[in-house]
N, C-alpha and C positions, 0 to 999 in steps of 0.2 A: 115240417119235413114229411113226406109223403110217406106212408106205409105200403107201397106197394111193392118194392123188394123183398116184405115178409109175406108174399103171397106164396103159397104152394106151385112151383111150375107145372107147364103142362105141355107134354109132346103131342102136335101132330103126326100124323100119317096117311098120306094119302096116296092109293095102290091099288089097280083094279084087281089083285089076287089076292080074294078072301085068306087063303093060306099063310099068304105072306104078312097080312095085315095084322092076323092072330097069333103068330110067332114072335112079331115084334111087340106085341102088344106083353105079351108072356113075358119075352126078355126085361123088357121096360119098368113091369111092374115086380120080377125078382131083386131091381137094385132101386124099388120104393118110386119109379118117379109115373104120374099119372100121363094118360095118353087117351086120344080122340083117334078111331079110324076111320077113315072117309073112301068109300070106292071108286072116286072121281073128284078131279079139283071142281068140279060145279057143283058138288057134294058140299064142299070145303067151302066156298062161297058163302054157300045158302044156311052156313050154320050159325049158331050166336055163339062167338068164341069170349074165354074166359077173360078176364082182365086181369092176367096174370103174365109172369116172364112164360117165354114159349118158345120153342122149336118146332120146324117142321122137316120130316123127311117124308122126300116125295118123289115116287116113281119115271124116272126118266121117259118111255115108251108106255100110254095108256091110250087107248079106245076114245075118239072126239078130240078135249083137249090136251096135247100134251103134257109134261114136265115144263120141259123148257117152255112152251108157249107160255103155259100157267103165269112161270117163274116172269116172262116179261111183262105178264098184264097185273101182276103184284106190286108192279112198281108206278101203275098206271092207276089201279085200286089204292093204293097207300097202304098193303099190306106191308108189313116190313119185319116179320117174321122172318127169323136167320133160318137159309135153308141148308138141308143136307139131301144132296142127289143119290138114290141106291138107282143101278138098273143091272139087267141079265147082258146087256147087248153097247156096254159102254166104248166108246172109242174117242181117241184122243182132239178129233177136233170138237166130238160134244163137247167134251167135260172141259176143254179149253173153254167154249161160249157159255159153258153153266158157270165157270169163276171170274171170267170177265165180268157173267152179268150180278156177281158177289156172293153164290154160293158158296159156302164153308166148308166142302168136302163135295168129292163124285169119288162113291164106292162102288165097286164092279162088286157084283156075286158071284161067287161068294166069298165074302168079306168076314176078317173077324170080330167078333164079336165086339170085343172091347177098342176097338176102333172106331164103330158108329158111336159106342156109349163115349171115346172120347171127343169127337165129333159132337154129338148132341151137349154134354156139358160144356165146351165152347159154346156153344150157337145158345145156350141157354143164360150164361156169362155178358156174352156179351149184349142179349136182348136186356138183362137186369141195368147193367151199363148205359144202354139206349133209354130205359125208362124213365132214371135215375136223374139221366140228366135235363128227359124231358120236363121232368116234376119240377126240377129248378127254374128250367125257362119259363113254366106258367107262372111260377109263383113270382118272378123276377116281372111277370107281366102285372099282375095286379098289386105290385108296388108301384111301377111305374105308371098304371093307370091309378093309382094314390094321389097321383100329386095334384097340384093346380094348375093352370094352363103357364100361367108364371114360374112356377116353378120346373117348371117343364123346358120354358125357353131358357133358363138359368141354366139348368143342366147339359144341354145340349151345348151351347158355348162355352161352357166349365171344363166338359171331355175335350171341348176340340184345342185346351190350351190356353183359352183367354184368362187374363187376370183380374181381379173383381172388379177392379178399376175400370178394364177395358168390357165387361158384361156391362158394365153400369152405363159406359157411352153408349154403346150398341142400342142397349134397349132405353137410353132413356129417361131410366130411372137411377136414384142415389146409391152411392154405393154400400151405404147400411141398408138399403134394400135387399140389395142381390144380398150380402153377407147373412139376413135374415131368411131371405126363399133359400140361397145354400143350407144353410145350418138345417131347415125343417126339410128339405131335401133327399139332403144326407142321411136324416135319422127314418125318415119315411121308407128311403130304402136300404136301411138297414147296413150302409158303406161306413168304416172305419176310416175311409182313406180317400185320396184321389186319385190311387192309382185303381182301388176296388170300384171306384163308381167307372172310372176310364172301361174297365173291366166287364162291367154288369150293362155298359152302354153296347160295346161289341157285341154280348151275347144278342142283345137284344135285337141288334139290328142283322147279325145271322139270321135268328129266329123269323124274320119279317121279309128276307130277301127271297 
């Protein structure tokens, strides 16, 4: 199981008003949680971010790139940092295109306080969520690169329903064949069941699509 749930999170902020950058930063660290400020999302780009759960809240209207722009090339970067939009000049068709495009709050200023903080504890929730389950799919990957090419073609007609009888015509071979690549199969990837390997097949093939 991956440890990286027990990592310390860490809030982004990125806002070309030094002022505003150092107030949130003050707030952030009165209720313990660590925070990076960046005066520019090409600030934010070009830094080496932590490998930990994360939030970012980021200035709607900045100088070059915007918020929102940023917000669309995040998803083009594979940034996937849950965000929180603050700005001075919010209006309803922004903040409509900042949660279409999946942002987790647009707070206008001024905002109270414990609203961003409930904001960033979401956005911080659910990035542990995203990691969590990312951790599973890798390791669900180097079980499934465990097997043998045989066991591998066993498995894939086993998800889709076939009976060992009917795996055994398909490929070939006897059906205490297949009953033996299933068994070492099964235990390689760690399934109890048929309906958990059914299961660990789906994720897999998400993961790949």
């Amino acid at each position: 199981m991956s440890e990286i749930d027990t990592q310390d999170p860490v809030v982004y902020i990125v806002d070309d008003d030094h002022s505003v950058r150092a107030s949130l930063q003050d707030l952030l660290a009165s209720v313990g949680l660590a925070s990076q400020a960046f005066g520019s999302a090409r600030e934010f780009m070009a830094a080496t971010l932590a490998d930990a759960p994360a939030c970012l809240i980021l200035d709607v209207r900045m100088p070059g790139l915007s918020g929102l722009d940023f917000q669309q090339d995040m998803a083009r970067l594979n940034i996937r940092v849950p965000v929180v939009f603050i700005t001075a000049h919010g209006d309803i068709p922004m903040s409509v295109k900042a949660m279409k495009a999946g942002a987790l709050e647009f707070l206008t200023k001024p905002f109270r306080e414990q609203d961003l903080l409930d904001a960033i504890s979401l956005g911080l929730n659910r990035d542990r969520e995203r990691r969590a389950a990312e951790a599973q799919v890798d390791e669900l990957k180097q079980r499934h690169a465990g097997l043998t090419d045989g066991e591998r073609d066993v498995m894939d007609l086993v998800v889709s329903g076939l009976l060992n009888k009917q795996v055994a015509a398909r490929l070939g071979l006897s059906e205490v064949t297949v009953k033996v690549r299933r068994g070492a199969l099964m235990r390689k990837m760690n399934a109890d069941s048929l309906a958990a390997l059914v299961k660990m097949s789906e994720r897999l093939k998400a993961a790949n699509s």
